[in-house]
VEXDREN-2710 file (C-alpha; in Angstrom, 1 decimal):
% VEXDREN-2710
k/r/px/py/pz
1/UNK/-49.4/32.7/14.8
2/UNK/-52.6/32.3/11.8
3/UNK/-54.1/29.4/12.2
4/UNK/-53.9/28.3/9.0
5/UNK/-49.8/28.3/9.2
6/UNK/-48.9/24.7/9.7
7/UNK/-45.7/24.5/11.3
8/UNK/-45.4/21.0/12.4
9/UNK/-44.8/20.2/15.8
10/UNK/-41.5/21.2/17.9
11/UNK/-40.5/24.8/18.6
12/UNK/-39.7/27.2/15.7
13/UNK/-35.6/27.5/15.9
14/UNK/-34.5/29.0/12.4
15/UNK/-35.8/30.9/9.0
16/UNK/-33.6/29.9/5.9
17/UNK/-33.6/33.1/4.0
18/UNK/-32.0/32.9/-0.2
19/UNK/-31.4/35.4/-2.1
20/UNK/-30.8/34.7/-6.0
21/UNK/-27.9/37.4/-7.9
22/UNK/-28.7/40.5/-6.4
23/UNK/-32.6/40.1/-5.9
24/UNK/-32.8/39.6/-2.1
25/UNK/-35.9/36.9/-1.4
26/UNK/-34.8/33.9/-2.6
27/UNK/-37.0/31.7/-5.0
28/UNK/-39.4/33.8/-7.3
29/UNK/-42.4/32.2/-8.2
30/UNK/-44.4/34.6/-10.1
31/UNK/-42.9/37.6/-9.2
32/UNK/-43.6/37.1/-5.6
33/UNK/-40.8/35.2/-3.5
34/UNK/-40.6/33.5/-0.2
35/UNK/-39.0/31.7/2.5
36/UNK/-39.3/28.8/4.3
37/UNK/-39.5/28.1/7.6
38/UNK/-37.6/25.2/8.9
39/UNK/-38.3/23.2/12.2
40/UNK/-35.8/22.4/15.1
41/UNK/-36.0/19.0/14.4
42/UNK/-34.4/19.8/10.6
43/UNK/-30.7/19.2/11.1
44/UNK/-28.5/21.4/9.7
45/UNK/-28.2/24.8/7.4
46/UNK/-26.4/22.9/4.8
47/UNK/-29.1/20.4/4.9
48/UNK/-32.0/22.8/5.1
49/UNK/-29.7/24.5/1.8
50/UNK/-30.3/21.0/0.0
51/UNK/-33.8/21.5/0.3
52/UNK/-33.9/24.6/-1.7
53/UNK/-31.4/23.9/-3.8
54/UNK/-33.5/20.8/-5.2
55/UNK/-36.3/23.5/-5.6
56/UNK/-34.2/25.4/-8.1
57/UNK/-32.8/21.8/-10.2
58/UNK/-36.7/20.5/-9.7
59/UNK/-37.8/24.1/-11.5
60/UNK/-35.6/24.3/-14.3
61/UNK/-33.3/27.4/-12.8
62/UNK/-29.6/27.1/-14.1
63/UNK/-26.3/28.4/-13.4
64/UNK/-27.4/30.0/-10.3
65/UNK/-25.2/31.2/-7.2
66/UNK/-27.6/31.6/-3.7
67/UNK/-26.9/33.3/-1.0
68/UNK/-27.9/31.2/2.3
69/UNK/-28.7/33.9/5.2
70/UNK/-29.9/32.2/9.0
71/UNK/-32.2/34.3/10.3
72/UNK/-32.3/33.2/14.4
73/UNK/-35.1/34.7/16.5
74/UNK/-34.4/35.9/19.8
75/UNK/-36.9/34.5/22.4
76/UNK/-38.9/36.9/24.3
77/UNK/-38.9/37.8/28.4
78/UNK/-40.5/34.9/30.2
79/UNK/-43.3/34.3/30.9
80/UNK/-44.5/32.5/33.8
81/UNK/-41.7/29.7/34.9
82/UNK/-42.2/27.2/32.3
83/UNK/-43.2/29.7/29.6
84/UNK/-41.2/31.7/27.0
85/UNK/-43.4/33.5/24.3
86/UNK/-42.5/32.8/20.9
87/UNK/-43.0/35.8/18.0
88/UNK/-45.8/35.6/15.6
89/UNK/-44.3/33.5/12.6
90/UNK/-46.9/33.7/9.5
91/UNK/-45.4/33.0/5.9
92/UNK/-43.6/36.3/4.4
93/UNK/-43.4/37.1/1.1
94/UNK/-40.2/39.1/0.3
95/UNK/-39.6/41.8/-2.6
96/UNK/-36.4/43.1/-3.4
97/UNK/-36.2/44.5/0.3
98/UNK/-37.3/42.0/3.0
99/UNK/-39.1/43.2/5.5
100/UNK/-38.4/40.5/8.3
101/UNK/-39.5/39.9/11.6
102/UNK/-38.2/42.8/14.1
103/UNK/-36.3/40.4/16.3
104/UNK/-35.2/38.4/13.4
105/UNK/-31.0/38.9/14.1
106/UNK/-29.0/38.0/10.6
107/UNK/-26.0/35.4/12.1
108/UNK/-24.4/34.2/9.2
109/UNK/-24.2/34.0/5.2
110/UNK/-22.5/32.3/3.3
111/UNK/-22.1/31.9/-0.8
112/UNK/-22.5/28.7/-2.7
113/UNK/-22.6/28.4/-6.7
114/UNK/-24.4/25.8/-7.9
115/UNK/-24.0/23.5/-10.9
116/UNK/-26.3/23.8/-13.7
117/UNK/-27.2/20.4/-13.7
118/UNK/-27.3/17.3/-11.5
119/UNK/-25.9/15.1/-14.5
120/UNK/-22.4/17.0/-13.8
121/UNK/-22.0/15.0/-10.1
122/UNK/-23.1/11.9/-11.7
123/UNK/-20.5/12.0/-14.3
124/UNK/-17.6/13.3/-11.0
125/UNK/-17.9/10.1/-9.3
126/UNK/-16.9/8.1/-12.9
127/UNK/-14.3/10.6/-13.5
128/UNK/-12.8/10.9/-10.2
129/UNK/-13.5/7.2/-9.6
130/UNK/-10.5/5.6/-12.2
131/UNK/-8.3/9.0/-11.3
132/UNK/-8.4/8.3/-7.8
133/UNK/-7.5/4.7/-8.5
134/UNK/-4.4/5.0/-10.2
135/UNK/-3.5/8.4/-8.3
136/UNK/-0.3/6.7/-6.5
137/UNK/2.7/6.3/-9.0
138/UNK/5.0/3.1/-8.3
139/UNK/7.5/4.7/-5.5
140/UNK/11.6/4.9/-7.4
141/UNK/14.2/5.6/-4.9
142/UNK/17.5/6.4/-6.7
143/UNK/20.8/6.6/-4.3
144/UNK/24.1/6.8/-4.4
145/UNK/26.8/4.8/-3.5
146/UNK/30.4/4.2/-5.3
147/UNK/31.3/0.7/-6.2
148/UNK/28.7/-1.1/-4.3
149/UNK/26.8/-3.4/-6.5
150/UNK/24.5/-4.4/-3.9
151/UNK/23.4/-7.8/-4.8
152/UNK/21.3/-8.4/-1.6
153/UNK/18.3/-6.5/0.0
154/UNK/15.9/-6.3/3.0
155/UNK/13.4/-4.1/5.2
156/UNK/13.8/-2.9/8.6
157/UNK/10.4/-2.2/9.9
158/UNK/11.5/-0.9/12.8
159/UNK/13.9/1.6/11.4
160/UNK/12.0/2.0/8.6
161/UNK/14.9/1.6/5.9
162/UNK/16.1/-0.8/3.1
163/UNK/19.3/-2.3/4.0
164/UNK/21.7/-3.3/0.8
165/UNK/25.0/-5.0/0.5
166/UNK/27.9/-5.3/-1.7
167/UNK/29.9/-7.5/-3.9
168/UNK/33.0/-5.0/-3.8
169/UNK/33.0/-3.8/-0.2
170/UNK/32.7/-5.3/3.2
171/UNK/30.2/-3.1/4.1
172/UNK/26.7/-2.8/4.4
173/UNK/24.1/0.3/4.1
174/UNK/20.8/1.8/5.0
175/UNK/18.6/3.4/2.2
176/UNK/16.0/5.6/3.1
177/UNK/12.5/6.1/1.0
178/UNK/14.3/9.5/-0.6
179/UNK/17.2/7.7/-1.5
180/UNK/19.9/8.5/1.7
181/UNK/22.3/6.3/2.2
182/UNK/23.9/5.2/5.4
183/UNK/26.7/2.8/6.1
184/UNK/25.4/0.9/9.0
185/UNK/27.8/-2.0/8.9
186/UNK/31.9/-2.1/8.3
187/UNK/33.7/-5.1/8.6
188/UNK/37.3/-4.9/7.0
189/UNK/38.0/-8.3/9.3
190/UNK/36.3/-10.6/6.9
191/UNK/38.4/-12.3/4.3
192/UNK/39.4/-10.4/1.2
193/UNK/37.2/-10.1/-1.5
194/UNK/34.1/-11.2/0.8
195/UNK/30.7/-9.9/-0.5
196/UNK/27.6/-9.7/1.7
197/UNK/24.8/-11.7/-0.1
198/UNK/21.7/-12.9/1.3
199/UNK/20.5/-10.2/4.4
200/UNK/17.7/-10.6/7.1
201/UNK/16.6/-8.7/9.7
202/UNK/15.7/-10.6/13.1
203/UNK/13.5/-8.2/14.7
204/UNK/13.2/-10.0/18.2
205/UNK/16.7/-10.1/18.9
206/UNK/17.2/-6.8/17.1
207/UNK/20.4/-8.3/14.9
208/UNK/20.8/-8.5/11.2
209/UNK/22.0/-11.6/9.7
210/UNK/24.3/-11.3/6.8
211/UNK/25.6/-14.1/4.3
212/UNK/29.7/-13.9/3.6
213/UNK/31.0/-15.1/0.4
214/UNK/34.5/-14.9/-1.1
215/UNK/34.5/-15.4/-4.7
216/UNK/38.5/-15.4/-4.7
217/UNK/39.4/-19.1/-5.3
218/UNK/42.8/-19.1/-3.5
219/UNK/40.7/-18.0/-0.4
220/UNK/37.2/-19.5/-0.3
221/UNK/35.3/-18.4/2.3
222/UNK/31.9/-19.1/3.0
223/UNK/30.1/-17.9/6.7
224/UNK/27.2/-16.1/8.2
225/UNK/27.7/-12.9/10.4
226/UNK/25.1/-11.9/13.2
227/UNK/25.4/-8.1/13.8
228/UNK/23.8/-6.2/16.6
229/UNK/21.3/-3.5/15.2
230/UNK/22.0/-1.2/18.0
231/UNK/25.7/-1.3/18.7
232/UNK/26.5/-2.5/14.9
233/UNK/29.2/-5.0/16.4
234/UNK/29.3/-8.0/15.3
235/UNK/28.2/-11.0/17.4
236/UNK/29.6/-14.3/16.1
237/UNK/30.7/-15.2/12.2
238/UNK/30.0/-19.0/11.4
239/UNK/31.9/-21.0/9.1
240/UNK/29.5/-23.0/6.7
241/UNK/31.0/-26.2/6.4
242/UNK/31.3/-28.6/2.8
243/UNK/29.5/-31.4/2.3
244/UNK/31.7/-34.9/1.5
245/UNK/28.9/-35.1/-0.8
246/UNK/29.4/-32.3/-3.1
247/UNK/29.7/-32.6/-6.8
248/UNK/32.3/-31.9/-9.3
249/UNK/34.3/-31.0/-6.5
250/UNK/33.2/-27.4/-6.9
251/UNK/33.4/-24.9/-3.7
252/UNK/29.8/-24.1/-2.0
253/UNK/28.2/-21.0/-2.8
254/UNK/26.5/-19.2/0.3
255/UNK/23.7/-17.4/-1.2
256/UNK/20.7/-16.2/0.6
257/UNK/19.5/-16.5/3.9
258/UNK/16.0/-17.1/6.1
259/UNK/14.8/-16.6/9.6
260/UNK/12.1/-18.6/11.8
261/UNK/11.1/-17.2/14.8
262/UNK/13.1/-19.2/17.3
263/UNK/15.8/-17.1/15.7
264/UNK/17.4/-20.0/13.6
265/UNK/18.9/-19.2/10.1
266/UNK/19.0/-21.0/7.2
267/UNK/21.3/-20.5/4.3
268/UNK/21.2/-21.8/0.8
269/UNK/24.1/-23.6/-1.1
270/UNK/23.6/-22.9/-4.9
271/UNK/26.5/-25.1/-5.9
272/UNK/25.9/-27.8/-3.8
273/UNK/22.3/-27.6/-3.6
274/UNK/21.8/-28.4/0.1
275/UNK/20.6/-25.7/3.4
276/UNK/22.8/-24.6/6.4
277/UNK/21.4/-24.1/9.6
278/UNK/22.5/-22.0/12.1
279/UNK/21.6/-21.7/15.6
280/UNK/21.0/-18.6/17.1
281/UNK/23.9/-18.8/19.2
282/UNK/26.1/-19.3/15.7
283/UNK/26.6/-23.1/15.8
284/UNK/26.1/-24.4/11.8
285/UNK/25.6/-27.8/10.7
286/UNK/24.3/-29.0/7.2
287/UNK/20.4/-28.8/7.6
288/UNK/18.5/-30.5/4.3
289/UNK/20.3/-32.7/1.5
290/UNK/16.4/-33.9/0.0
291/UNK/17.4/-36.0/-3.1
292/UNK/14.4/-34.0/-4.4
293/UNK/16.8/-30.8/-5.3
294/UNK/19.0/-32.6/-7.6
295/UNK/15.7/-34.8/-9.3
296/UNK/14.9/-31.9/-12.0
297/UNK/16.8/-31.8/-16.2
298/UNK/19.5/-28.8/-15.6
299/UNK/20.2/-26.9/-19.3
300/UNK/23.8/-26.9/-19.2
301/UNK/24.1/-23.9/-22.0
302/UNK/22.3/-21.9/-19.5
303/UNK/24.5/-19.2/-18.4
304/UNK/23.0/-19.5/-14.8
305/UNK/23.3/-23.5/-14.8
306/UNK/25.7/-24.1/-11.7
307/UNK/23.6/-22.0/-9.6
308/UNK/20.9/-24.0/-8.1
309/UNK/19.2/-23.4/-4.7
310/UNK/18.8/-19.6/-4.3
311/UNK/16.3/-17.4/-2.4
312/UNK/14.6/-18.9/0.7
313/UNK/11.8/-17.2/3.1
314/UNK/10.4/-18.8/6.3
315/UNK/6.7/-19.5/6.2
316/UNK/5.0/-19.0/9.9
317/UNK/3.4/-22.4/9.7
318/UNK/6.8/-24.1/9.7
319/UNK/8.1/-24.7/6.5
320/UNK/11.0/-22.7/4.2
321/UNK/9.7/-22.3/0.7
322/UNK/12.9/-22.2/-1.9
323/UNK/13.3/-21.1/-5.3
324/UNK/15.9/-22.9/-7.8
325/UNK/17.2/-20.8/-10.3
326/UNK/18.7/-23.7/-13.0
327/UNK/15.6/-25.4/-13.1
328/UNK/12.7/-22.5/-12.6
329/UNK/11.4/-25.0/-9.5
330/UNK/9.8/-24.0/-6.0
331/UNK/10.7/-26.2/-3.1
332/UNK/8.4/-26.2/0.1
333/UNK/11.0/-27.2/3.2
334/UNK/9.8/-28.8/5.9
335/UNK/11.4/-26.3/8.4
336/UNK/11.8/-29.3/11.6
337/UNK/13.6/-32.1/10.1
338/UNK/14.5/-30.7/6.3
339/UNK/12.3/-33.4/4.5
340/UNK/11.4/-31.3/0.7
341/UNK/9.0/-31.7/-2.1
342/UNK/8.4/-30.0/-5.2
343/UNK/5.6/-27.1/-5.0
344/UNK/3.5/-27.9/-8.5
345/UNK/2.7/-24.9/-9.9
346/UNK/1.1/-23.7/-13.3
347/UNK/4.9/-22.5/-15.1
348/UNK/8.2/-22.3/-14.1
349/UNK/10.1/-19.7/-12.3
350/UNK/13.2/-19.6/-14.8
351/UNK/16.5/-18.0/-13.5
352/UNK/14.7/-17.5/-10.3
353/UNK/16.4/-15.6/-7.6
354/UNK/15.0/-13.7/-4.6
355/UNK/11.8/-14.5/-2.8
356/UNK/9.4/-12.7/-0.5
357/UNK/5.8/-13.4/1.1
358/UNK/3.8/-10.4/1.5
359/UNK/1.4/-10.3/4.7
360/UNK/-1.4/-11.4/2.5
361/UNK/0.7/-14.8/1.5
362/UNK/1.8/-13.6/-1.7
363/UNK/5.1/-14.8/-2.4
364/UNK/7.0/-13.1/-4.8
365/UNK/9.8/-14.7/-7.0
366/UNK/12.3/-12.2/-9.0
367/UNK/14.6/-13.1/-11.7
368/UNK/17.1/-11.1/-14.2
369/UNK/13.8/-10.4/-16.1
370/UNK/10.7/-11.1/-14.2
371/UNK/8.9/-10.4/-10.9
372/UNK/6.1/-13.2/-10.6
373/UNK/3.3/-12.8/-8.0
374/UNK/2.5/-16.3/-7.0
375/UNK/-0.2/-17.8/-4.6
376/UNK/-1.6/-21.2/-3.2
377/UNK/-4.6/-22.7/-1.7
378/UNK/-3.0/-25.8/0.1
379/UNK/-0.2/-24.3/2.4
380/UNK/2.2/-24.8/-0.7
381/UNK/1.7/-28.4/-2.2
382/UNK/0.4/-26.5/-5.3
383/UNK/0.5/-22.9/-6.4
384/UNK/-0.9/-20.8/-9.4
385/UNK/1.0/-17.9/-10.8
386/UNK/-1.4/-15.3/-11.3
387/UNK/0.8/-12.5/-12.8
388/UNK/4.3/-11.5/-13.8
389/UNK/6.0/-8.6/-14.5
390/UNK/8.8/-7.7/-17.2
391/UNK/11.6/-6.1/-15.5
392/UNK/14.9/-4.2/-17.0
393/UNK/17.5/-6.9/-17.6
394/UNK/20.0/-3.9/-18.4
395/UNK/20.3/-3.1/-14.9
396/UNK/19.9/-7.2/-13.5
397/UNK/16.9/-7.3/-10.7
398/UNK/18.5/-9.4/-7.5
399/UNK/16.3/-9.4/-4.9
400/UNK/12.7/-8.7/-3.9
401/UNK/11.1/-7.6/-0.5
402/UNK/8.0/-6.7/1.1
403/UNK/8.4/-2.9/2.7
404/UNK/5.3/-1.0/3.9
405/UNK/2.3/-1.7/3.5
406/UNK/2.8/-4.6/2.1
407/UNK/4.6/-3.3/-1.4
408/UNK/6.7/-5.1/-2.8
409/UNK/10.2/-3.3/-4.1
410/UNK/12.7/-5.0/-6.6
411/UNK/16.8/-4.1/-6.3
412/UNK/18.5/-2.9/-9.4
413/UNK/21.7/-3.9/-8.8
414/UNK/23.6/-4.0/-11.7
415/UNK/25.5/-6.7/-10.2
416/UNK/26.6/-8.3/-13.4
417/UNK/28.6/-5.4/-14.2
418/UNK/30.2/-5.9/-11.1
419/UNK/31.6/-9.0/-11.3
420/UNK/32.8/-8.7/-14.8
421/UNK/35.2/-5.8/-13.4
422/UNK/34.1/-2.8/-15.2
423/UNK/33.4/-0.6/-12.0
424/UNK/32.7/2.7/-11.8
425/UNK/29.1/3.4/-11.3
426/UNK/27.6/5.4/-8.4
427/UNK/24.0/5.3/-8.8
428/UNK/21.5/2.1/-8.0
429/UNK/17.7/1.6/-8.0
430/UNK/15.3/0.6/-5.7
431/UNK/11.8/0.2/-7.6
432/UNK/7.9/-0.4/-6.3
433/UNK/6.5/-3.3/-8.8
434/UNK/2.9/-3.6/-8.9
435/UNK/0.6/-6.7/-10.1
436/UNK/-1.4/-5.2/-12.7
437/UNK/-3.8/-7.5/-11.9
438/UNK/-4.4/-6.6/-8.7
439/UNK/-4.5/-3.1/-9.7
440/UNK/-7.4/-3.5/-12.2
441/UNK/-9.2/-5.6/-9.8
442/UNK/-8.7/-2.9/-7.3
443/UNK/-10.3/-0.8/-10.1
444/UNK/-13.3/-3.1/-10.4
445/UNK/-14.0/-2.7/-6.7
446/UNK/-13.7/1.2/-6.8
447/UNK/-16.8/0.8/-9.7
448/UNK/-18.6/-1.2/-7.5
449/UNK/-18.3/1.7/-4.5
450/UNK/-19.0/4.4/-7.3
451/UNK/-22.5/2.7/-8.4
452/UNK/-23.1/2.2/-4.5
453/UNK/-22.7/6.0/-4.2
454/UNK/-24.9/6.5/-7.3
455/UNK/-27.5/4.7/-6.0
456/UNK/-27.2/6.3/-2.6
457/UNK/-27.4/9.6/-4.4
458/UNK/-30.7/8.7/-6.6
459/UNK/-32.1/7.7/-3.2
460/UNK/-31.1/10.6/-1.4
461/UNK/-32.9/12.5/-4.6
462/UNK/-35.8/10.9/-4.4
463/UNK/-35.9/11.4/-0.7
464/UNK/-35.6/15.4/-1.2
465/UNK/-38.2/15.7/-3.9
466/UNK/-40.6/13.6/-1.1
467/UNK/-39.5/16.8/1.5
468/UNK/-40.0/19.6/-0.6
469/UNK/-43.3/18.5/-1.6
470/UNK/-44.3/18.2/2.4
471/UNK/-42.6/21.5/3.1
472/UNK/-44.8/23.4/0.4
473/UNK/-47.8/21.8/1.7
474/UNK/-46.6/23.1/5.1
475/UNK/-46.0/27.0/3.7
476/UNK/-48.9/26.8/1.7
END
């Protein structure tokens, strides 16, 4: 090797050969080209690629497509044990026809087309940045089901299904994410015209819980029904007994239903405004009776004025949180010896109906016309609604829950046209509702990661422009 070839220190591994359109040799300077040699200690073609292709943005060349060729040399016999003789390397310059290095043996080429200029993948990341954001499309599953009018719904995260019930049929049924339906549960035991309301899921005992209601008034009916998951028999149904209490005489409503890990259920009265318990081995007594339910103005023109206490969820840290649909109030339940307060928040939940709490501690509240996204600072003594969505009245939202990863779907019932006798419709909605607030700070945080990449990017520039200038010296 010449002396004056500085090659840096390490063992010469690799020659990176480029040849522009169909000139072979690479980089023309002059009308003379050449090719660099690259070091072991360089990492990788594509990386020893970068290097030239900065050459040809750092010269002005545009709208190029190279052609990347390794050249590997063979090492010689050995010589001596600790020896191996290297070829003479000395900087080539290449014409149209390169004549290379005898034991130079071409391994692999490959073709890249370049951009003309670097400000395209600047502008990629903001382009693909807001695409990529809003890429996923709120998941709709439509199914199919005569007569159901499910009014009720919950998640099985084991099976991985939505599980609906019915104001017209003693049954209940398994939707899949594409919209399959199963009937998992058929009880033609239960009283006449019993619906299944409120549902849960106990996953450590594998069961599902299910609220029964009769709205026939010459056979009122009230209960909760345990049914094993596995066997889909049922277990035990409780009777829900009346308070002496009760005012106006009018018959309890069982309405929705809560689990705490200890496999206890609580059910919601919204005429009576009081909470069952029920054991786990079926046994129900009246639970909470907290003056504080009955303390808030009712509007009596409301169409949805004699139903107070409605959806209830289980908190982990021992309390039931439950929403009151005549007044728009949250109540935070203590969940040991049923004491209640008033959860202060920044509006009213008006017509409230089904709650859920998302793994984050997001609860979610849905009415006839809104989904609101609420959350709190203090365990539930005050809360902030930070956004709600409008929802379609025509088809009368029920019921919220969490499914995976922690998104939160809304039942389209239509339960409404149920009751008032009309009948005959098959299809029923199951619909992803995001907080568009959430999504546009999720936006915010995918601008933040784009300039982060920018920046890396300029770096990484600067960084290259640093290496070619080294390398040149080294060739030169």
């Amino acid at each position: 090797m010449p002396a004056d070839t500085d090659t840096g220190e390490g063992d010469i591994d690799a020659m990176v050969v480029l040849d522009r359109g169909h000139d072979r040799g690479g980089y023309n300077r002059g009308g003379s080209c050449y090719c660099c040699v690259v070091e072991r200690e360089v990492w990788a073609t594509v990386f020893r690629w970068r290097l030239t292709w900065e050459r040809w943005f750092a010269d002005g060349e545009a709208e190029l497509t190279l052609v990347a060729t390794v050249v590997t040399w063979k090492q010689a016999a050995t010589v001596g044990e600790d020896q191996v003789s290297q070829p003479e390397v000395s900087p080539v310059l290449i014409n149209r026809k390169p004549n290379l290095h005898p034991s130079a043996q071409l391994t692999k080429s490959f073709a890249i087309s370049l951009m003309s200029s670097s400000t395209k993948i600047l502008a990629l990341f903001f382009i693909l940045g807001p695409i990529l954001s809003s890429a996923k499309t709120p998941h709709v599953i439509h199914f199919r089901s005569p007569e159901l009018y499910p009014e009720s719904l919950t998640y099985d995260h084991t099976a991985q299904h939505f599980i609906v019930g019915s104001l017209d049929q003693r049954t209940v049924n398994s939707v899949s994410d594409a919209g399959v339906t199963e009937t998992i549960i058929s009880d033609p035991s239960l009283p006449p015209n019993a619906s299944f309301l409120g549902l849960a899921v106990d996953k450590l005992n594998n069961r599902l819980l299910a609220v029964i209601h009769s709205f026939d008034s010459l056979h009122p009916f009230n209960g909760l029904a345990a049914y094993d998951l596995r066997s889909r028999q049922r277990l035990f149904l409780s009777s829900l007994p009346s308070s002496p209490s009760e005012e106006d005489g009018r018959s309890p409503i069982a309405n929705d239903v809560a689990l705490d890990f200890k496999g206890n259920a609580y059910v919601t009265n919204s005429a009576g405004n009081f909470i069952w318990k029920v054991s786990q081995e079926g046994e129900a007594s009246i639970f909470s009776t907290s003056p504080v339910f009955t303390r808030f103005p009712v509007d009596r023109y409301s169409p949805l004025s004699s139903f107070g206490l409605n959806g209830i969820s289980y908190v982990s840290k021992g309390y039931l949180l439950v929403v009151q649909t005549n007044t728009g109030k949250l109540f935070k339940v203590d969940a040991d010896d049923g004491t209640a307060r008033n959860v202060l928040l920044n509006e009213d939940l008006p017509e409230g109906d089904g709650i859920a709490i998302r793994g984050d501690g997001v609860v979610l509240v849905v009415s006839n016309k809104k989904l609101w996204f609420l959350k709190s600072d203090d365990s539930w003594g005050e809360g902030v609604v930070y956004d709600k969505i409008d929802l379609d009245g025509e088809r009368y939202p029920t019921s919220v829950v969490v499914g995976r990863e922690g998104r939160a779907y809304v039942l389209y019932g239509c339960v409404m046209e149920g009751l008032s006798g009309k009948g005959g419709r098959e299809l029923f909605d199951i619909e992803e509702v995001r907080s568009e607030k959430e999504s546009e700070d999720e936006k915010i945080w995918m601008y933040v990661l784009i300039g982060l990449g920018l920046a890396i990017f300029l770096i990484w520039r600067f960084q290259m422009k640093q290496l070619i200038r080294n390398m040149d010296k080294k060739v030169n």
